[in-house]
PyMOL commands that place a pseudoatom at each C-alpha (Angstrom):
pseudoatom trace, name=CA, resn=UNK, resi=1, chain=A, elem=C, hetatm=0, pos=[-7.592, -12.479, -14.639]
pseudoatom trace, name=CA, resn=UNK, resi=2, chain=A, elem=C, hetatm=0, pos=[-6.190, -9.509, -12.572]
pseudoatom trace, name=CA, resn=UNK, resi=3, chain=A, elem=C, hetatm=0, pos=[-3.169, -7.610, -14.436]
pseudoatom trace, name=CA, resn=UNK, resi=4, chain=A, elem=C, hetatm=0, pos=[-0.890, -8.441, -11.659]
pseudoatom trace, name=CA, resn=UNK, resi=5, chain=A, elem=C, hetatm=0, pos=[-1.489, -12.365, -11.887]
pseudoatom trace, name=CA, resn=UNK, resi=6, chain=A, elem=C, hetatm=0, pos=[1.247, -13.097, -14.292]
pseudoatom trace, name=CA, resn=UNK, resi=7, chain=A, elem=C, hetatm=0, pos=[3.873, -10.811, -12.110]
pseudoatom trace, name=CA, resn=UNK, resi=8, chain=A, elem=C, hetatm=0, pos=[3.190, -12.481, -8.973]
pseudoatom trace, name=CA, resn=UNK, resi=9, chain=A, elem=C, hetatm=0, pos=[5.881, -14.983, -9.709]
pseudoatom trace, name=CA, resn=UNK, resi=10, chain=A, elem=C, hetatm=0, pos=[8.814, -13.137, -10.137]
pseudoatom trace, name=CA, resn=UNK, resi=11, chain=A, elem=C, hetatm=0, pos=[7.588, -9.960, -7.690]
pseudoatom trace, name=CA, resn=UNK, resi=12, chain=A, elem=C, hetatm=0, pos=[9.851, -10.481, -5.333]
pseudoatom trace, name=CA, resn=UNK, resi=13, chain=A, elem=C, hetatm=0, pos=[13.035, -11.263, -7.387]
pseudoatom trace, name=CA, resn=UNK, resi=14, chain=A, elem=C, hetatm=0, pos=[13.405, -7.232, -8.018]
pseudoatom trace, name=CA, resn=UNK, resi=15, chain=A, elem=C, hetatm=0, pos=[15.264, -5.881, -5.499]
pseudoatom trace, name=CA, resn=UNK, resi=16, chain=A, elem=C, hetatm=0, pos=[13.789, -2.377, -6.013]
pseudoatom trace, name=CA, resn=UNK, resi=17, chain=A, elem=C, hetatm=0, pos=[10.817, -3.598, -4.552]
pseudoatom trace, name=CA, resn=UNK, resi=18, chain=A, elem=C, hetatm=0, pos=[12.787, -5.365, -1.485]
pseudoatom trace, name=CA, resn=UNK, resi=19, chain=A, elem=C, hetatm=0, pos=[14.819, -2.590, -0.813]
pseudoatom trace, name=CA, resn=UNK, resi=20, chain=A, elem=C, hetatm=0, pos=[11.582, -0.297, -1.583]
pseudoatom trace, name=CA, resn=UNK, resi=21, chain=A, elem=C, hetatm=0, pos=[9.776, -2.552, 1.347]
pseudoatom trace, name=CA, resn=UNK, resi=22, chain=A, elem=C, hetatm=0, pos=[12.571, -2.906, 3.689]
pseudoatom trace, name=CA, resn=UNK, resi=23, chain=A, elem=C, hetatm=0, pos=[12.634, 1.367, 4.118]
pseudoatom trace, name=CA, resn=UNK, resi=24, chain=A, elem=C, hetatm=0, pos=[9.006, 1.670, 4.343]
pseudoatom trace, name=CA, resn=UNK, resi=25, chain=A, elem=C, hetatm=0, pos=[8.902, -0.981, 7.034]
pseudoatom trace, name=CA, resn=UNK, resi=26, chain=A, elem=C, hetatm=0, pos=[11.594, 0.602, 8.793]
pseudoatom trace, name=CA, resn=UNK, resi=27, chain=A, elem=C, hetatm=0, pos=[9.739, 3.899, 8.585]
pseudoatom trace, name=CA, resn=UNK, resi=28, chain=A, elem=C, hetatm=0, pos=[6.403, 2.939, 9.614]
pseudoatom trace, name=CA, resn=UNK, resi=29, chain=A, elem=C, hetatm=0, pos=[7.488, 0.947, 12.283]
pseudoatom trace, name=CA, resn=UNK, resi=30, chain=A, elem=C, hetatm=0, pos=[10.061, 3.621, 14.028]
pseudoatom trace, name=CA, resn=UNK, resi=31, chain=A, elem=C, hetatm=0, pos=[6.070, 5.770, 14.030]
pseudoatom trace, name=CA, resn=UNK, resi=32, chain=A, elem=C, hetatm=0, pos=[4.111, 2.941, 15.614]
pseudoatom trace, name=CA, resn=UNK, resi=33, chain=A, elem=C, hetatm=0, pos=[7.075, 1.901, 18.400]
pseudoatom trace, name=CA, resn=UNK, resi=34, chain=A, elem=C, hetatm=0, pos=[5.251, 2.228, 21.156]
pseudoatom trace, name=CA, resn=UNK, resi=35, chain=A, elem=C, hetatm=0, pos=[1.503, 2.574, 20.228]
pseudoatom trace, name=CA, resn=UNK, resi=36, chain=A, elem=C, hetatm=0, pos=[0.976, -0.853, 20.629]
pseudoatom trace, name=CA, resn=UNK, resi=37, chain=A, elem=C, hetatm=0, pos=[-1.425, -1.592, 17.091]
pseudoatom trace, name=CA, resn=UNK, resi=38, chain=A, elem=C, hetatm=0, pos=[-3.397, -4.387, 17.810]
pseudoatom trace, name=CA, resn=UNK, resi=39, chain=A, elem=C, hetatm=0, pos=[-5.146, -5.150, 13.929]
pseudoatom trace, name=CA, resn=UNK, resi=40, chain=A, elem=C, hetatm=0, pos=[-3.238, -3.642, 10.986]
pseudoatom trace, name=CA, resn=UNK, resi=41, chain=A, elem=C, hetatm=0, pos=[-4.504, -4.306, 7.721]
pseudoatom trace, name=CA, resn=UNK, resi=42, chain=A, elem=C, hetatm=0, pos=[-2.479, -3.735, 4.197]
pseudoatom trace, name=CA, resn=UNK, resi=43, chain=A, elem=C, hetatm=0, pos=[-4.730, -2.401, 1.012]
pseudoatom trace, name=CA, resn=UNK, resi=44, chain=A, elem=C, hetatm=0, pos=[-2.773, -3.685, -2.217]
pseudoatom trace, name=CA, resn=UNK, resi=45, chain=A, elem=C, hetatm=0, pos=[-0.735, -6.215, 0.006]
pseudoatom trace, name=CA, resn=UNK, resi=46, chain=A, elem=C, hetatm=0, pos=[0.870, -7.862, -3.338]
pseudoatom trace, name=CA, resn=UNK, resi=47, chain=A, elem=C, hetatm=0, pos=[2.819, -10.804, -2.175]
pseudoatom trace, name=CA, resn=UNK, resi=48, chain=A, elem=C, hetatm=0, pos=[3.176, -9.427, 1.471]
pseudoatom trace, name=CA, resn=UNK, resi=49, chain=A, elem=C, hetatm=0, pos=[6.719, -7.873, 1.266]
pseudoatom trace, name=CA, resn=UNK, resi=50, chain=A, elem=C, hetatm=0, pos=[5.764, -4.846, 3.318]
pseudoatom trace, name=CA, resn=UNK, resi=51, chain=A, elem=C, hetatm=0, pos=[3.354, -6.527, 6.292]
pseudoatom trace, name=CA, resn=UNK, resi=52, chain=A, elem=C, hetatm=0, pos=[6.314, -9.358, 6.030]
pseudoatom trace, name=CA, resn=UNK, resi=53, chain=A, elem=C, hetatm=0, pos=[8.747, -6.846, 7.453]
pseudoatom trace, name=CA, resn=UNK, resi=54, chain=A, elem=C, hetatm=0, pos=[5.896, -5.538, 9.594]
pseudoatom trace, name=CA, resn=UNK, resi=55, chain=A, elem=C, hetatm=0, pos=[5.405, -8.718, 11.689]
pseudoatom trace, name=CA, resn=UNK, resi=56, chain=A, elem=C, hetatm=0, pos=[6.349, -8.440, 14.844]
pseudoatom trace, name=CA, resn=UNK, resi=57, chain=A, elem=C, hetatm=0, pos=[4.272, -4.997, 15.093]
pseudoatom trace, name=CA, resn=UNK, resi=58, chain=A, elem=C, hetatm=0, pos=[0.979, -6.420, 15.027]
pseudoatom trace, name=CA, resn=UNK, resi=59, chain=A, elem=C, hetatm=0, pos=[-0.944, -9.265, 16.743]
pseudoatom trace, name=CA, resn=UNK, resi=60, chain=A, elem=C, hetatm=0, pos=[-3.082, -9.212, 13.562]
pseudoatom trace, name=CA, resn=UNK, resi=61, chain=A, elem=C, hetatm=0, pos=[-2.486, -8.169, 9.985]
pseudoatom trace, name=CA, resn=UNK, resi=62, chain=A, elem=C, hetatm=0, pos=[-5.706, -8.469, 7.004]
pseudoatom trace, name=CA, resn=UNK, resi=63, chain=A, elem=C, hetatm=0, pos=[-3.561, -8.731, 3.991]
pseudoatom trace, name=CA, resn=UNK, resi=64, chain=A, elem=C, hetatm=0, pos=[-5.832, -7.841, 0.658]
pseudoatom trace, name=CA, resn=UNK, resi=65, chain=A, elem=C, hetatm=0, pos=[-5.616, -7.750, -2.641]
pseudoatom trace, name=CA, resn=UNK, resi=66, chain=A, elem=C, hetatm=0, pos=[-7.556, -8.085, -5.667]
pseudoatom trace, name=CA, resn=UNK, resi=67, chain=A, elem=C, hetatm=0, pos=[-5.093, -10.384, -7.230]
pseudoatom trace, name=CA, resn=UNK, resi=68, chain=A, elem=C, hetatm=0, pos=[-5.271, -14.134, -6.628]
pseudoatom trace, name=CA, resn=UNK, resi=69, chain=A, elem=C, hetatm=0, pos=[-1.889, -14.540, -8.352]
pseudoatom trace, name=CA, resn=UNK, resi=70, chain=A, elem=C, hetatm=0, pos=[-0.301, -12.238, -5.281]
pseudoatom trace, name=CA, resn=UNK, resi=71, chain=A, elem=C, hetatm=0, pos=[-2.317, -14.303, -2.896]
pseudoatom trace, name=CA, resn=UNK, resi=72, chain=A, elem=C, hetatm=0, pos=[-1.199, -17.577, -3.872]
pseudoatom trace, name=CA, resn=UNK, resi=73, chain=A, elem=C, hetatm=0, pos=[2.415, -16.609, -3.790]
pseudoatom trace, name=CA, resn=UNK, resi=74, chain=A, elem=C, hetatm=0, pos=[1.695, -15.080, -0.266]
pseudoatom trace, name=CA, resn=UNK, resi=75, chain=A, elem=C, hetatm=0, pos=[-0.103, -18.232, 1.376]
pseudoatom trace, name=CA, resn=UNK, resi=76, chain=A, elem=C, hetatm=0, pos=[2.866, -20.076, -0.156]
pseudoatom trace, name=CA, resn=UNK, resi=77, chain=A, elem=C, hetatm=0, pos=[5.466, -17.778, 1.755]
pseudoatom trace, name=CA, resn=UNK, resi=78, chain=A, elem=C, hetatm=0, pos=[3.107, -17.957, 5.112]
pseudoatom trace, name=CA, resn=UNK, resi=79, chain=A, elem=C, hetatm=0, pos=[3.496, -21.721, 4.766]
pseudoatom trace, name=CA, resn=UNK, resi=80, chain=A, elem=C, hetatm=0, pos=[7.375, -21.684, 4.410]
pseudoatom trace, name=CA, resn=UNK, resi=81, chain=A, elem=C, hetatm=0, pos=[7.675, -19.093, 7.080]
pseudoatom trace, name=CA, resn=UNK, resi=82, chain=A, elem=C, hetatm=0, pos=[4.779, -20.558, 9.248]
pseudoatom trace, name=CA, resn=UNK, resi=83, chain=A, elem=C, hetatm=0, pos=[3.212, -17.100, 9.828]
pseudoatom trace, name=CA, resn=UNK, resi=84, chain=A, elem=C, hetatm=0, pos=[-0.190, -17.280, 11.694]
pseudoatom trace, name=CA, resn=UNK, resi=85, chain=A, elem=C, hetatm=0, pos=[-1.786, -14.678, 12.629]
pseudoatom trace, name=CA, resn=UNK, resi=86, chain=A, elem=C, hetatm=0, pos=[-1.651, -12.984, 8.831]
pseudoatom trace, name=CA, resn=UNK, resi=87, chain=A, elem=C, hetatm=0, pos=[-5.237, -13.721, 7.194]
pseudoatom trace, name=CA, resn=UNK, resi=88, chain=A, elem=C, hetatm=0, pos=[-5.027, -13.069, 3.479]
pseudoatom trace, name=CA, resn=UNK, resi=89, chain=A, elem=C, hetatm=0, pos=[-8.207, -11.325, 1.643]
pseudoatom trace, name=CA, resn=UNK, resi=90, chain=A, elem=C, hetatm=0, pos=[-9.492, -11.154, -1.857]
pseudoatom trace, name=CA, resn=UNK, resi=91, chain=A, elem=C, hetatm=0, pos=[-10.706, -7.753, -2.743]
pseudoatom trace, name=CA, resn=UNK, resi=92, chain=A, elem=C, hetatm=0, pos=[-13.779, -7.581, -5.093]
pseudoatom trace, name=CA, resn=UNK, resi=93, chain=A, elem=C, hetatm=0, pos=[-16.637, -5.954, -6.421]
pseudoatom trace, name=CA, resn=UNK, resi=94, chain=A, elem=C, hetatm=0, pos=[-18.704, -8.981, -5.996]
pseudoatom trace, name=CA, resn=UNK, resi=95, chain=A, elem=C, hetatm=0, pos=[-17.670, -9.820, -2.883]
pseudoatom trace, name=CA, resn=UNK, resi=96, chain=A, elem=C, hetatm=0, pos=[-17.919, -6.942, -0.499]
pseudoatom trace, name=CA, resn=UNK, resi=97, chain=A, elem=C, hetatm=0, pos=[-15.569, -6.885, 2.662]
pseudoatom trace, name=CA, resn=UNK, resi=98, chain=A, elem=C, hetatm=0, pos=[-17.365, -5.453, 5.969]
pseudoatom trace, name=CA, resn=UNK, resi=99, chain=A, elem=C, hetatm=0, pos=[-14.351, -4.631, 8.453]
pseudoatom trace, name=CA, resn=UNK, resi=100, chain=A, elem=C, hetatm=0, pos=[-13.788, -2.712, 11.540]
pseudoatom trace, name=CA, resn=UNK, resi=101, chain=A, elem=C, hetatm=0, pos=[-11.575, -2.612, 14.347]
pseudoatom trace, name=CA, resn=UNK, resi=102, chain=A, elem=C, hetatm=0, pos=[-8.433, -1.867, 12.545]
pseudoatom trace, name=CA, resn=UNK, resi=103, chain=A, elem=C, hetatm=0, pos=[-5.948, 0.162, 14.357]
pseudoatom trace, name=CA, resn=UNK, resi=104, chain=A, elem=C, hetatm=0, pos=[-3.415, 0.947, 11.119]
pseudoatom trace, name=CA, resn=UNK, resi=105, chain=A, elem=C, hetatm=0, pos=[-3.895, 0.746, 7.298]
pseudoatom trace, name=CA, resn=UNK, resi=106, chain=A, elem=C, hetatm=0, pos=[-1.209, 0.980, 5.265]
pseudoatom trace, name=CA, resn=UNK, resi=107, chain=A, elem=C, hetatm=0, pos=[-0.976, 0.515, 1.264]
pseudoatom trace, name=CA, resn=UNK, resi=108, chain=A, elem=C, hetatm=0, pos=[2.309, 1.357, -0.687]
pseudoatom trace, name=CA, resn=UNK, resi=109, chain=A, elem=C, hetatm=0, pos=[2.258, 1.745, -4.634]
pseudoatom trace, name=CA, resn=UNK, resi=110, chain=A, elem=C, hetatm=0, pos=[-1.618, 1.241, -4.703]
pseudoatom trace, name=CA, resn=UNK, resi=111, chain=A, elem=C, hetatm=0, pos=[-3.597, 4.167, -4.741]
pseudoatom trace, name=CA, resn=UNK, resi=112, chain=A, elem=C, hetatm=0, pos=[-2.727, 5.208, -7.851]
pseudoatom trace, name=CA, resn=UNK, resi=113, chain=A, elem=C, hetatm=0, pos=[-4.322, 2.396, -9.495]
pseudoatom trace, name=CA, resn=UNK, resi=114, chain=A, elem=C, hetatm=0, pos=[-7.577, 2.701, -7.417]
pseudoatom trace, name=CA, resn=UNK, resi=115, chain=A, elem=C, hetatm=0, pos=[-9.796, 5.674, -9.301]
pseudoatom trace, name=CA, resn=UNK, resi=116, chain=A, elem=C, hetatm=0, pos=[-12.074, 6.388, -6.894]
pseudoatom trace, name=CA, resn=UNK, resi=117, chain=A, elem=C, hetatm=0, pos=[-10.270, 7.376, -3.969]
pseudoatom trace, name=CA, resn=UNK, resi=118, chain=A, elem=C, hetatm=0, pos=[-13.020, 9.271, -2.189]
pseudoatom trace, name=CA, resn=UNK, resi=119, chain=A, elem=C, hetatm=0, pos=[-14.834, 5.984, -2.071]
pseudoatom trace, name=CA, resn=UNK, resi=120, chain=A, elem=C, hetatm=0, pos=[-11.505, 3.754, -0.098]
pseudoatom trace, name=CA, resn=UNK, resi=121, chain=A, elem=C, hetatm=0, pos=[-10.815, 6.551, 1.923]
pseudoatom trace, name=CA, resn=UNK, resi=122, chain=A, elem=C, hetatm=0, pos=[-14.472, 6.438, 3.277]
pseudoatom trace, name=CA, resn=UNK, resi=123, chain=A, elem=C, hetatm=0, pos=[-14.136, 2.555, 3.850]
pseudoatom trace, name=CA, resn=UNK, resi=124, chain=A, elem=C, hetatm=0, pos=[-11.017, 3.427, 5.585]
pseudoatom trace, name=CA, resn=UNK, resi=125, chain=A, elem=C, hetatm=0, pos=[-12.675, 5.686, 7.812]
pseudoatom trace, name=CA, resn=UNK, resi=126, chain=A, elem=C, hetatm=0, pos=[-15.096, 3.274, 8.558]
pseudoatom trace, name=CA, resn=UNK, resi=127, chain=A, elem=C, hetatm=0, pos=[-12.623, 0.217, 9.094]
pseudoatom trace, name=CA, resn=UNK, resi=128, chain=A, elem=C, hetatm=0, pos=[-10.781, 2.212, 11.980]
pseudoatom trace, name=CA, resn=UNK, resi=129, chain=A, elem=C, hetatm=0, pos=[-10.551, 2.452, 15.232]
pseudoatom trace, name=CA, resn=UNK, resi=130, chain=A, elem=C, hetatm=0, pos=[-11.347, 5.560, 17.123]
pseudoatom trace, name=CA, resn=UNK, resi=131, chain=A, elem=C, hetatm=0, pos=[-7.648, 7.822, 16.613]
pseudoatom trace, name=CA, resn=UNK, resi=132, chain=A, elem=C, hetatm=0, pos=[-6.448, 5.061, 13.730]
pseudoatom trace, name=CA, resn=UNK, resi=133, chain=A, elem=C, hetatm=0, pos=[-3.792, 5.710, 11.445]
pseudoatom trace, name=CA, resn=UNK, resi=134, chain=A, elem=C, hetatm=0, pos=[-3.515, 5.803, 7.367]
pseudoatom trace, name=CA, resn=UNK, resi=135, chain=A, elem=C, hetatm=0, pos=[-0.256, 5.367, 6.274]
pseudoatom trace, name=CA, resn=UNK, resi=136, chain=A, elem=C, hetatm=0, pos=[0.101, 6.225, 2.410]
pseudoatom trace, name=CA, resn=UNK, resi=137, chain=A, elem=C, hetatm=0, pos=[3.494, 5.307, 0.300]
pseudoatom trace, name=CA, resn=UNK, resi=138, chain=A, elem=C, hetatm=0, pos=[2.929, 6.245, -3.212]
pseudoatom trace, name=CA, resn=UNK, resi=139, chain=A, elem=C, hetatm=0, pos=[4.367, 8.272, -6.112]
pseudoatom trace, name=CA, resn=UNK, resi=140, chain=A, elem=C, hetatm=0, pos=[4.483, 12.276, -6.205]
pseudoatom trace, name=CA, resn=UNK, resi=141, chain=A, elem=C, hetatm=0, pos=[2.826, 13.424, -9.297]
pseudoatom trace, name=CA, resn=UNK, resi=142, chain=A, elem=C, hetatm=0, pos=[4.489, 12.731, -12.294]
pseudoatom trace, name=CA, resn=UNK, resi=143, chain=A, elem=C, hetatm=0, pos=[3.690, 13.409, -15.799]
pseudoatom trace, name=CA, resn=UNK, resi=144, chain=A, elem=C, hetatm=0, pos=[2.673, 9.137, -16.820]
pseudoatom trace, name=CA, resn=UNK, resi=145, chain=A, elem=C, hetatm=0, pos=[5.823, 8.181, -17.398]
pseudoatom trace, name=CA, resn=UNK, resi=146, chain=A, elem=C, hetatm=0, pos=[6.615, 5.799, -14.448]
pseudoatom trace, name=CA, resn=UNK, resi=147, chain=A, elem=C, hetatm=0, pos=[4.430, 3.090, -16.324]
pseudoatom trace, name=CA, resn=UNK, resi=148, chain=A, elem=C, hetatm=0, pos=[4.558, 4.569, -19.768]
pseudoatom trace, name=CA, resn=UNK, resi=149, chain=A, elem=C, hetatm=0, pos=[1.907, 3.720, -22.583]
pseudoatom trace, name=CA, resn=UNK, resi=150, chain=A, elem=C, hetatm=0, pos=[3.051, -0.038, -22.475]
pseudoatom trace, name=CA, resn=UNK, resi=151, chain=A, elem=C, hetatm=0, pos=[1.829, -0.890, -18.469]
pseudoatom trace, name=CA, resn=UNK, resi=152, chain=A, elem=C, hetatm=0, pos=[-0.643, 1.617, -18.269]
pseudoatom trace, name=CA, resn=UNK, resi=153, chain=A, elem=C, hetatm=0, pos=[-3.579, -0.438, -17.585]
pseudoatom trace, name=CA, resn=UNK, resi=154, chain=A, elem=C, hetatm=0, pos=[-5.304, 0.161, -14.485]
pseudoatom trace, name=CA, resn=UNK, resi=155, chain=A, elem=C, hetatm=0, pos=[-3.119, 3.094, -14.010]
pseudoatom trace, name=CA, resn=UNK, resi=156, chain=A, elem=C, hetatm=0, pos=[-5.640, 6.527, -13.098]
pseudoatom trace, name=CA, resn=UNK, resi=157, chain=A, elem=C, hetatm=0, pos=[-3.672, 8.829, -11.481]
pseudoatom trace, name=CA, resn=UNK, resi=158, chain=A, elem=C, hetatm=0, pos=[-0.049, 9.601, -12.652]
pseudoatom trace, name=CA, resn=UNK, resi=159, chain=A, elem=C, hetatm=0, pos=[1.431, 10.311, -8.568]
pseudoatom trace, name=CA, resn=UNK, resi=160, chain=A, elem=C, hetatm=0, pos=[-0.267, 12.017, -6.202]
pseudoatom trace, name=CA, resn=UNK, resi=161, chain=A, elem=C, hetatm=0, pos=[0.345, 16.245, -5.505]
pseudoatom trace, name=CA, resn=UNK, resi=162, chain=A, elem=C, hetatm=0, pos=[0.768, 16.676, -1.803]
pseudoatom trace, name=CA, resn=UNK, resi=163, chain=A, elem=C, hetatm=0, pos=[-1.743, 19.419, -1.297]
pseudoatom trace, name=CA, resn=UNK, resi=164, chain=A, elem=C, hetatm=0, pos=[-4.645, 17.903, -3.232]
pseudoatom trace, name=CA, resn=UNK, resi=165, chain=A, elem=C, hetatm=0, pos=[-3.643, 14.575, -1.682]
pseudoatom trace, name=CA, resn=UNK, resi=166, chain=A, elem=C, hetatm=0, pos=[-4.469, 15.938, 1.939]
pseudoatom trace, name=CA, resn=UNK, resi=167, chain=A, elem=C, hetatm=0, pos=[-7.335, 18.224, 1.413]
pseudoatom trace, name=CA, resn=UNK, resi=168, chain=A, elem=C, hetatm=0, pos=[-8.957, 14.915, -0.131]
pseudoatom trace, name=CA, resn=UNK, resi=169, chain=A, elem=C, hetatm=0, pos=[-8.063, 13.035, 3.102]
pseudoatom trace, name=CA, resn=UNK, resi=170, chain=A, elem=C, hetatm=0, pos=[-9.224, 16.112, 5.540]
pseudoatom trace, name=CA, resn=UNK, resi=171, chain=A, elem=C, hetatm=0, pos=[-12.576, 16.122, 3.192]
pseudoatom trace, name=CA, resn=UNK, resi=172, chain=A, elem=C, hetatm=0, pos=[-12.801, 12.293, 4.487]
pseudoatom trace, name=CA, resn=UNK, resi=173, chain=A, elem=C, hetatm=0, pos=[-12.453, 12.657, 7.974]
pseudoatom trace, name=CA, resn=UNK, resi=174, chain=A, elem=C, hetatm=0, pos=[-8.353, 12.287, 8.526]
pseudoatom trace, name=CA, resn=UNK, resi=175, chain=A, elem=C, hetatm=0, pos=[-5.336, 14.748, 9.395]
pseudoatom trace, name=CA, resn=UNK, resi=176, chain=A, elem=C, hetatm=0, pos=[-2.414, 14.807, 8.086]
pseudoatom trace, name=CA, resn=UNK, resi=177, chain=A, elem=C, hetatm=0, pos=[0.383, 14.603, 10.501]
pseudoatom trace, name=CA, resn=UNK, resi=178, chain=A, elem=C, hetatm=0, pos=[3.524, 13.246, 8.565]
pseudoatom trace, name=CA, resn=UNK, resi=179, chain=A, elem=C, hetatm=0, pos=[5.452, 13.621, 5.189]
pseudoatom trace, name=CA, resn=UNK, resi=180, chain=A, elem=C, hetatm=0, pos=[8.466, 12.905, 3.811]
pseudoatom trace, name=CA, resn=UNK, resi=181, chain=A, elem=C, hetatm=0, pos=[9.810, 11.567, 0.816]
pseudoatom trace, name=CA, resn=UNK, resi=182, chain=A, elem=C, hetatm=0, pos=[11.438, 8.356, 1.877]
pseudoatom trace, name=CA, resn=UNK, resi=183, chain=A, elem=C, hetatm=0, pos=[12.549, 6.620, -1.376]
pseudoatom trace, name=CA, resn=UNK, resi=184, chain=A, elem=C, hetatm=0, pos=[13.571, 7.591, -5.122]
pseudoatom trace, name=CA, resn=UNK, resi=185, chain=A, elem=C, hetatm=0, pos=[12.862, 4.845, -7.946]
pseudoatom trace, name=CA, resn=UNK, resi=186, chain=A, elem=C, hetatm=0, pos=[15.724, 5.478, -10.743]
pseudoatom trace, name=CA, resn=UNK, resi=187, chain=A, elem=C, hetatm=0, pos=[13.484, 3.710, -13.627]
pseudoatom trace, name=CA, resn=UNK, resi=188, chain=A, elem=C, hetatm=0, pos=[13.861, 3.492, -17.430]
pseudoatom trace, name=CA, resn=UNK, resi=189, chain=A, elem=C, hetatm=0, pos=[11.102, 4.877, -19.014]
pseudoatom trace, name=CA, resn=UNK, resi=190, chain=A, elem=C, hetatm=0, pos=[10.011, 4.540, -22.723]
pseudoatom trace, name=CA, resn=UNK, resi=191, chain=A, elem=C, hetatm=0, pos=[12.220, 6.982, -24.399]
pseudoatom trace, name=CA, resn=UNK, resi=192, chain=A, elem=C, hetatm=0, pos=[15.116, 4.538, -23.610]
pseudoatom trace, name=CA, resn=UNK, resi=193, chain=A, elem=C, hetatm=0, pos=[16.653, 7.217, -20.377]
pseudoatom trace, name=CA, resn=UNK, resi=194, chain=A, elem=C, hetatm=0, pos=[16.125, 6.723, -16.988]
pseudoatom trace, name=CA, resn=UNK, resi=195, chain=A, elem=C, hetatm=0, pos=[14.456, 9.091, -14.701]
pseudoatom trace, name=CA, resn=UNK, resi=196, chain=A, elem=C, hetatm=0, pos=[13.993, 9.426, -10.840]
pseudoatom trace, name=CA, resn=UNK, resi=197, chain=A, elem=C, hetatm=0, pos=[10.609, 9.059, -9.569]
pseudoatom trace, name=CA, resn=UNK, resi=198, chain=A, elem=C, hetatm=0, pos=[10.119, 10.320, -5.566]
pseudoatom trace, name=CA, resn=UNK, resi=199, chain=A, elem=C, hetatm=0, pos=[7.880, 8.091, -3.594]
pseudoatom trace, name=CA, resn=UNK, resi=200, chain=A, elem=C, hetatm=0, pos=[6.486, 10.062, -0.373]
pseudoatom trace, name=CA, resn=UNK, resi=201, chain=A, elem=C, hetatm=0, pos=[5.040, 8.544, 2.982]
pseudoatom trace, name=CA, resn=UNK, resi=202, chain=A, elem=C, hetatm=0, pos=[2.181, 10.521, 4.312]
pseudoatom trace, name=CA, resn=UNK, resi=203, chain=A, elem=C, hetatm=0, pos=[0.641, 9.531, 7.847]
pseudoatom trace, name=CA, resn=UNK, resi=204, chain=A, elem=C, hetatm=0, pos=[-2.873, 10.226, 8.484]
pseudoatom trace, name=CA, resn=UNK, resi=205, chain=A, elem=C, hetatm=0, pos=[-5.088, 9.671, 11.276]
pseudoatom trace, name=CA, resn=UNK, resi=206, chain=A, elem=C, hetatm=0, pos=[-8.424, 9.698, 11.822]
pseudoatom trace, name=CA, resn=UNK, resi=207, chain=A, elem=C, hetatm=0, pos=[-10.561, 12.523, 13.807]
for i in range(1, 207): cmd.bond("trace and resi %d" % i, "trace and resi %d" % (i + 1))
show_as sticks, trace
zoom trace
């Protein structure tokens, strides 16, 4: 069972993560207004919060995951709502995804639970178009305490550090042309304090 079975439940009942989605949305679609994205396609898509705020951008969204828990909940919602044109994917090992065509990835609070990042951003290259765009939401390095000894399975890279973050993406074929820190996560770690954890947006695109 994938760790994030059990949460997929209750996911959306945080409004951290609502509010977290509703900004990112807001930011990634005030870039694409007027691009015209035909096929985006969300890595770590959870139970679709983010791509649900994104769907009037695209004619065309590949939601994955590796979570079957996450899917559920998000064919469930695409019922209610009756959203077509989302297709929802199980990521595996076993099962091998081919893909191309994609004008815009995007992933928020994924990558650092994916430990070989060399090897996604290569598949990324691969899945887009000609000029396609990487859109990255994630958390700034940090010293492990945003999941703490208690949730820190599948957890192998404590945030991200800007520089080494884009000279990993220029090694893979992208340039980085937008940054920002667009979000702060006030969160109560272990120790029984809270501390604020900056979440940046970094927009890539391929060359």
């Amino acid at each position: 069972m994938d760790a994030f079975d059990d949460k997929a439940k209750t996911w959306d009942d945080d409004p951290v993560k609502v509010e977290r989605a509703q900004i990112l949305a807001k930011k990634i679609s005030l870039f694409i207004d007027g691009k015209a994205p035909q096929k985006g396609f969300e890595f770590g898509c959870g139970t679709g919060l983010l791509s649900f705020y994104l769907k009037d951008f695209f004619k065309e969204i590949i939601l994955a995951d590796t979570s079957k828990g996450m899917l559920k909940v998000l064919k469930e919602k695409m019922e209610i709502n009756g959203i077509k044109h989302f297709k929802p994917l199980l990521l595996s090992e076993e099962n091998p995804h081919h893909i191309d065509g994609i004008d815009f990835i995007y992933s928020s609070m994924t990558l650092h639970h994916v430990h070989d990042l060399d090897e996604v951003f290569e598949r990324f290259y691969q899945m887009l178009r000609s000029k396609g765009y990487l859109c990255i939401a994630d958390l700034e390095e940090e010293e492990g305490d945003f999941h703490g000894q208690a949730d820190s399975q599948n957890v192998h890279h404590f945030g991200f550090e800007r520089q080494r973050l884009v000279h990993q993406l220029e090694e893979n074929g992208f340039a980085c042309i937008h940054y920002e820190i667009f979000y702060e996560i006030n969160k109560k770690i272990e120790n029984g304090s809270f501390k604020k954890f900056p979440l940046f947006l970094l927009i890539a695109q391929k060359i």
